[in-house]
N, C-alpha and C positions, 0 to 999 in steps of 0.2 A: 504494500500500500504506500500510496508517495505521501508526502510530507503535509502535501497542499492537501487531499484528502482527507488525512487524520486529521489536520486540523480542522478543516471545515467540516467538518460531522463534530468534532470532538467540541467547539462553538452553537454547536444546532444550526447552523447557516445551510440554508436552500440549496440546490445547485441553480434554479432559478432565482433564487437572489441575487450570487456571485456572479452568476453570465452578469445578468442585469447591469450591477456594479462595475463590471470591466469592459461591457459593451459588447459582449459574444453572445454568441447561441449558446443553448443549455448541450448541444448536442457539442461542440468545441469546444467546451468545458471539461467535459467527460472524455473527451479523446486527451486533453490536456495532462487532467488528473491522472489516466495511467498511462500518461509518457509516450502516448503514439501522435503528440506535436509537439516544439517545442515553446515554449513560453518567450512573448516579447520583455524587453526592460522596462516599457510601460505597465504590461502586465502585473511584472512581479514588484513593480513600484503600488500600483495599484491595491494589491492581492493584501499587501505586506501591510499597507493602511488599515484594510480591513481587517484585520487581525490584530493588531496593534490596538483597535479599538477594546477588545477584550481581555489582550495579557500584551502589556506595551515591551517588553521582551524581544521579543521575534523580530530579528531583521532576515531581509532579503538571504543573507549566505545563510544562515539558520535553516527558514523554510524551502530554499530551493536546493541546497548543497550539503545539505547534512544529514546523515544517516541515524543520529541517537536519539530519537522521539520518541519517549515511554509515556505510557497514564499518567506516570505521577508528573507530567511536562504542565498537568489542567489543573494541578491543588496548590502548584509556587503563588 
């Protein structure tokens, strides 16, 4: 599971809300999320906002380049 995934379930966030938010389809969204496109620097500018809104944490290298996202990443 990619990063951008667990975290957007792990926030209760839509897949139609984040397209919404980034200005995609809900269907390039989902191809996004498991890595069969790759993500613009708007995007992950974007993506990284949204997220930030719930756990101000998370940068860009975090969510897009980093492999160590556990459960206990939702209780800091």
């Amino acid at each position: 599971m990619s990063n951008v995934l667990f975290l957007r379930r792990g926030f209760g966030l839509t897949q139609d809300y984040v397209a919404k938010e980034l200005g995609i389809s809900r269907p390039t969204l989902s191809k996004k999320e498991n890595n069969q496109l790759d993500w613009t620097k708007s995007e992950m500018e974007k993506l990284s906002n949204i997220f930030k809104k719930f756990n101000k944490k998370y940068t860009i290298e975090e969510i897009f380049f980093s492999n160590n996202f556990a459960i206990s990443e939702f209780n800091d």
